[in-house]
matplotlib code that plots the C-alpha trace (Angstrom):
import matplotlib.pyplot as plt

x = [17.1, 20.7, 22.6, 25.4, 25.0, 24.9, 27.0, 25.9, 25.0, 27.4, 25.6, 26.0, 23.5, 20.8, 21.0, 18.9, 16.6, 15.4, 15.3, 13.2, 10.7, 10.9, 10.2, 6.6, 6.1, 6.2, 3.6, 1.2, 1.2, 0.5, -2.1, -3.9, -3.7, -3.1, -1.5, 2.4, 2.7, 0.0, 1.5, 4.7, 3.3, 1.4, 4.7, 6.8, 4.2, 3.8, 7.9, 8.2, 5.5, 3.1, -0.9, -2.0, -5.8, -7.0, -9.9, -11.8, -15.3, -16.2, -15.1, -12.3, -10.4, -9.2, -10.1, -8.9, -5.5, -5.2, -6.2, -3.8, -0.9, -2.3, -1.6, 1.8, 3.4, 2.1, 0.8, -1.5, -4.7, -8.1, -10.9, -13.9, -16.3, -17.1, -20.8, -23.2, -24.1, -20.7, -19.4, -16.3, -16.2, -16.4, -13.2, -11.1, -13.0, -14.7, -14.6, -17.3, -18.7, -17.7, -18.2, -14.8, -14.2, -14.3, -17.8, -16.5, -17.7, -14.7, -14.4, -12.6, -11.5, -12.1, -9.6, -11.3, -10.0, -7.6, -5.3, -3.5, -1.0, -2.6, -5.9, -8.4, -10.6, -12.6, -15.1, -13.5, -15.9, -19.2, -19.2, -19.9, -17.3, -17.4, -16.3, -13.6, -11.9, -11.8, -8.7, -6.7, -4.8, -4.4, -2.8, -0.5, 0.4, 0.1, -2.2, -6.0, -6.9, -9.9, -11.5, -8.1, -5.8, -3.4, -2.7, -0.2, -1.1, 1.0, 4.0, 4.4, 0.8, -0.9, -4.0, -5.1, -7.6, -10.2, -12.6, -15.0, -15.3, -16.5, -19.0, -20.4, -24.3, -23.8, -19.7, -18.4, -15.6, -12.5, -11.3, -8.2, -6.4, -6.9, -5.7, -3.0, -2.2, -2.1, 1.1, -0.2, -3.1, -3.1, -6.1, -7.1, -7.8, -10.9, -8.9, -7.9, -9.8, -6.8, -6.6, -10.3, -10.3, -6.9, -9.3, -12.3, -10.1, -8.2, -10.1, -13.1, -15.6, -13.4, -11.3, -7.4, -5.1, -3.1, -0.2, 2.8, 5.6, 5.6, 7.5, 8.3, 8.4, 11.6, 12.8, 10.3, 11.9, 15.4, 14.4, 13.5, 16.5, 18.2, 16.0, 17.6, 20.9, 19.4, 21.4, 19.3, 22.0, 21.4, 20.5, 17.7, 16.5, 16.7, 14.5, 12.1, 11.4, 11.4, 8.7, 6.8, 7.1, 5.7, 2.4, 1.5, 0.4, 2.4, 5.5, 8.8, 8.4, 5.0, 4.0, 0.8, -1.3, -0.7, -1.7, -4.7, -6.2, -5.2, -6.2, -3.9, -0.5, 0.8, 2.1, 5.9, 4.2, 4.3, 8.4, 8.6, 6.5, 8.4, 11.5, 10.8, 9.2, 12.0, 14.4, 12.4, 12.2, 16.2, 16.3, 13.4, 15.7, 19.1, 20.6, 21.9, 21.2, 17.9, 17.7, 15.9, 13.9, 12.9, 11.4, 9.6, 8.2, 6.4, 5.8, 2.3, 1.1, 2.8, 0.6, -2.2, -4.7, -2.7, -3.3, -6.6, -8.3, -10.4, -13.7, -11.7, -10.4, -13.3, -15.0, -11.8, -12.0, -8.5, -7.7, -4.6, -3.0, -2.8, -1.5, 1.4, 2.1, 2.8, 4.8, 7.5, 7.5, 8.2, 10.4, 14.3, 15.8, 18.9, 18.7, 21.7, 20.0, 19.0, 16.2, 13.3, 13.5, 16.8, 16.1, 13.6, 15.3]
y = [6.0, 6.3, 8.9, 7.5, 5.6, 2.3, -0.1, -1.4, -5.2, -7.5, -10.1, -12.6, -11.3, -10.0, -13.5, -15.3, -12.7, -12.0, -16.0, -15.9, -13.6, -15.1, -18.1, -16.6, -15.0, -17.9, -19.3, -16.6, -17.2, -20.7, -20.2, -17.3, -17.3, -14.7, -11.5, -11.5, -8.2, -7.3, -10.0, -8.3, -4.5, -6.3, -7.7, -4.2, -2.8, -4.6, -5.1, -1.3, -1.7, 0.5, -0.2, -1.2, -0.5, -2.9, -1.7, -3.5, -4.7, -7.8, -11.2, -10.5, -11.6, -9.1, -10.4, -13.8, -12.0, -10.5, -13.9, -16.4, -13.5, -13.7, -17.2, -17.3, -15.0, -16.5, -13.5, -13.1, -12.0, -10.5, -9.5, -6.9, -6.8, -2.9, -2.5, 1.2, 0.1, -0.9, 1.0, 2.6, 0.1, -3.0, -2.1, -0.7, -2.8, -1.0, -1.1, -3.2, -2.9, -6.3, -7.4, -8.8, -11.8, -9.3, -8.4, -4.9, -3.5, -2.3, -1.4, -3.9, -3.4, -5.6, -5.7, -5.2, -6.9, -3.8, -5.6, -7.6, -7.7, -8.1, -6.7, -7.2, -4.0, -6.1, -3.5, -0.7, 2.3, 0.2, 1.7, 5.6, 8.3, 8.2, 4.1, 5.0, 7.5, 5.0, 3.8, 7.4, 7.0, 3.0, 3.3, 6.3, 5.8, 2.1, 3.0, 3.0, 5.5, 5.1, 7.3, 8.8, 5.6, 5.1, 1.5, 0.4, -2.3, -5.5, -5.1, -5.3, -3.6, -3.3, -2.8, -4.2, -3.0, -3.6, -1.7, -1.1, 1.3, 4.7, 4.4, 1.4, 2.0, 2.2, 3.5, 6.3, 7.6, 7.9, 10.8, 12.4, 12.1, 8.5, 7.2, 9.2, 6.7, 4.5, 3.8, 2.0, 1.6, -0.7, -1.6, -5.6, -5.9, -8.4, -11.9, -12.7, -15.5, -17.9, -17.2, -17.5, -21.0, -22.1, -21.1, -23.5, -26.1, -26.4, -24.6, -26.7, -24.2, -21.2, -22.7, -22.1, -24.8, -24.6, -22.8, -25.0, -21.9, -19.7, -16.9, -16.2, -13.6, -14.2, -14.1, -10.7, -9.1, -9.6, -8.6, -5.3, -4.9, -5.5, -3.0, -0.2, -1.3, -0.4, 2.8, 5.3, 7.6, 11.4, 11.8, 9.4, 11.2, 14.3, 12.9, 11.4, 15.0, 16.5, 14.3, 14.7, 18.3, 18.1, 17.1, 20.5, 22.9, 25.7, 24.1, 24.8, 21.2, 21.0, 19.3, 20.3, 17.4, 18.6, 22.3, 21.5, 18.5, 18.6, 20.7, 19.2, 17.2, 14.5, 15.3, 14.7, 11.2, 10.6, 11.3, 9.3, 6.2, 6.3, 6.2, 3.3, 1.5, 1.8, 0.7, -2.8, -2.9, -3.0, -5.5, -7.5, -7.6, -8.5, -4.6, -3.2, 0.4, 1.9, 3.3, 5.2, 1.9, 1.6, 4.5, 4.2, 0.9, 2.0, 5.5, 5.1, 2.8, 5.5, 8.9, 8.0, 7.9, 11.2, 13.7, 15.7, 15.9, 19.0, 19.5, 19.5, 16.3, 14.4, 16.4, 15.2, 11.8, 12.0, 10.4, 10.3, 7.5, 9.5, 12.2, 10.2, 8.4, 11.2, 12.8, 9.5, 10.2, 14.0, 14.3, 14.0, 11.6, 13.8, 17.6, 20.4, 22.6, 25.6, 28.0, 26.6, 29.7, 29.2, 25.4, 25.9, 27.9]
z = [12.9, 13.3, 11.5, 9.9, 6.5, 7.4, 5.5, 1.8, 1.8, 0.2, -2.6, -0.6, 2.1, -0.7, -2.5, 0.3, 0.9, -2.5, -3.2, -0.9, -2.1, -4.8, -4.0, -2.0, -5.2, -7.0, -4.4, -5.0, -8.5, -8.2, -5.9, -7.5, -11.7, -14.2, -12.0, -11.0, -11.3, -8.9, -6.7, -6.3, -5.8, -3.2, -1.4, -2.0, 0.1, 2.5, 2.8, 2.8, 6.1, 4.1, 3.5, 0.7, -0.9, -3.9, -5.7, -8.5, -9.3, -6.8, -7.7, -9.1, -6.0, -4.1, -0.6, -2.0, -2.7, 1.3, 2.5, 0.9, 1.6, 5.1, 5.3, 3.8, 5.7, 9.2, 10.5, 12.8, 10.5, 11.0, 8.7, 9.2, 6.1, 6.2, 6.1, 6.4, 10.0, 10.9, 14.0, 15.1, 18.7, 16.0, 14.7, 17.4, 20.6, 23.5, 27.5, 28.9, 32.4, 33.9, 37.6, 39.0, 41.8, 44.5, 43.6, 42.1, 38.8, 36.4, 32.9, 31.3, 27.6, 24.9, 21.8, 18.5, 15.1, 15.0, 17.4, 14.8, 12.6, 9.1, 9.1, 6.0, 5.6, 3.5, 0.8, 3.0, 1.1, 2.1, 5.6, 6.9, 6.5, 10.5, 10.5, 8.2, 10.4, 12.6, 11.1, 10.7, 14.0, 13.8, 10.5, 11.1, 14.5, 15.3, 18.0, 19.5, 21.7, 23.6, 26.4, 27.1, 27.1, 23.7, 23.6, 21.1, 17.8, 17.8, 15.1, 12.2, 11.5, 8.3, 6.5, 3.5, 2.1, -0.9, -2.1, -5.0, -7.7, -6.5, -9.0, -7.9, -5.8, -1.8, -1.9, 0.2, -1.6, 1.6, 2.3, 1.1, 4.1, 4.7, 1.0, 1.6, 4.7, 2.1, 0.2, -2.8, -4.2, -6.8, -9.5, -10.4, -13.1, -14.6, -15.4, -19.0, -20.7, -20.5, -16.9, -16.6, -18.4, -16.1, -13.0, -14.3, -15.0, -12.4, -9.4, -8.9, -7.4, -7.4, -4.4, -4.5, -3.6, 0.3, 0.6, 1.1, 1.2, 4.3, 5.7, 9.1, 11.2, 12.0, 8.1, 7.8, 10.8, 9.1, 5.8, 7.8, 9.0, 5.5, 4.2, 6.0, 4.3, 1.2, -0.5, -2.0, -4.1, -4.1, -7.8, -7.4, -3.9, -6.1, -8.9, -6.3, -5.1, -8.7, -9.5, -6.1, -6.6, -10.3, -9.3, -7.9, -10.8, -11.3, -10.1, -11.8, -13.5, -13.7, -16.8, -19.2, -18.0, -14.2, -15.0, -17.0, -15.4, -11.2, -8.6, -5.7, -6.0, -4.1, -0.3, 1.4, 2.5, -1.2, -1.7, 1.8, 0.0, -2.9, -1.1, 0.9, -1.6, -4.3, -2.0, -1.8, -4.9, -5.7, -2.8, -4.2, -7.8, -5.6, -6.1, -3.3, -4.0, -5.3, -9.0, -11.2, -12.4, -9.1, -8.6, -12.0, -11.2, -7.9, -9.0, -10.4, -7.5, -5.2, -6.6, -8.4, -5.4, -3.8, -6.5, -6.5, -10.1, -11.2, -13.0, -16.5, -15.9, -15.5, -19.1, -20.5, -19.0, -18.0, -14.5, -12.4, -13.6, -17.4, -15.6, -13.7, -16.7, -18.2, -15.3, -15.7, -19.6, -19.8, -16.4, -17.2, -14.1, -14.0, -14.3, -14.3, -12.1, -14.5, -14.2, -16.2, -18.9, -19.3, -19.7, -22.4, -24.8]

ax = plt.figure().add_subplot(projection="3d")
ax.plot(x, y, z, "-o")
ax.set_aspect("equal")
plt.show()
């Protein structure tokens, strides 16, 4: 990235692109009832080129979700329904020993699913801890390596990802190192019984209506680029670290929840994510500069898989999402910079 400050976009330029955002938003809604909000965490993620990991009970329509946004943004989409004998070569492909018109035997490789652009990770925590993995350097690099080659994934790359509640039977909870590869993840709900009678009234079957809005790559390539116009001021890149820093206990601004209920806070990936993602946010709104809102709004999505609960915690029944709440409540956005003793008298 360049290191001058690139110039702020005008409101003529952030008009278009947030219309049109909009306007798929407004196609996701129509197509699948009852969750806006969800909708739109789902497209700051993916606009921020993050991952993004659903979780919720089954059939409440997560996959149905990374499908239809599959669709509409006319990428190119695979799925792989994560099962306990899935294997690492079903994901990323494998070389095969093929026989060639010149009657010699090479190994030729064969692309898994991985080679895409979207890729639905469909009940991701059904398959083995060593299935998972294979995702770590796909999703942080953009890469497969295989018996020494690296070989780059198509752009842009993401994974979406659902998965069921860890305390569902036949889950293998993933690791802390690959949710952290995740920049949201984001809970569905169960659907409200207005929604549910909307979807038996006018979803015969359970089957959603086609997509008639799309987005191409074209238009997602230059909402990219507007996306690095995006300012992010320095008292907001200060508060971002503040509250990054907050989830460790025995930090300066650690709040009581933190030091009684987690074990490990959130990494610099976290501050990075929440950059990123409040930045498309304020686009996403038609602001040209990231604020404290922003940051608020993708906050909880942000840190609520990256911070480590203790033993207490789950006596307590407390869980990250209490303590992250309360992290946005207690933290002041703006702070003069004093020693915490002296701040506390």
């Amino acid at each position: 990235m360049p290191d001058t400050i690139p110039t702020l976009m005008r409101p003529e330029e952030i008009k278009p692109i947030s219309a049109r955002f909009e306007a798929l938003l407004a196609e996701l809604d129509r197509i699948l009832l009852g969750r806006p909000e969800l909708h739109k965490m789902v497209i700051i993620g993916i606009l921020s080129r993050g991952h993004v990991l659903l979780e919720g009970v089954p059939g409440v329509g997560k996959t149905a979700l990374i499908k239809t946004l599959g669709e509409l943004l006319n990428l190119q989409f695979s799925r792989v329904q994560f099962t306990p004998d899935l294997m690492p070569g079903d994901i990323l492909g494998t070389n095969i020993l093929q026989e060639t018109e010149s009657g010699h035997r090479e190994m030729i490789f064969q692309p898994g699913p991985v080679f895409t652009n979207i890729l639905l990770a469909d009940e991701i925590n059904r398959a083995s801890p060593k299935t998972q993995s294979a995702l770590l350097e796909a999703m942080q690099e953009h890469s497969v390596t295989l018996l020494g080659q690296t070989r780059p994934l198509p752009q842009p790359f993401f994974v979406l990802a659902s998965q069921n509640p860890i305390e569902l039977e036949g889950t293998y909870p993933l690791p802390e190192a690959q949710l952290d590869r995740f920049l949201f993840k984001l809970y569905v709900e169960p659907p409200k019984a207005d929604v549910l009678e909307r979807i038996i009234t006018t979803r015969r079957h359970g089957t959603p209506p086609q997509g008639e809005y799309h987005i191409t790559q074209e238009m997602l390539e230059e909402t990219f680029r507007a996306l690095h116009r995006v300012f992010l001021p320095q008292a907001v890149a200060s508060y971002i670290g503040r509250l990054v820093a907050a989830t460790h206990p025995g930090s300066d601004e650690a709040v009581s929840e933190v030091n009684e209920y987690v074990n490990f806070g959130a990494s610099p990936r976290a501050a990075i994510a929440i950059a990123e993602a409040a930045r498309t946010a304020a686009l996403l709104n038609g602001r040209p500069s990231a604020g404290f809102e922003d940051v608020r709004a993708v906050a909880p999505a942000v840190l609520n898989h990256r911070i480590l609960m203790g033993y207490r915690a789950r006596m307590d029944k407390v869980d990250s999402r209490q303590v992250v709440d309360a992290l946005l409540t207690k933290l002041d956005e703006v702070t003069m910079g004093l020693p915490k003793s002296v701040a506390q008298v």
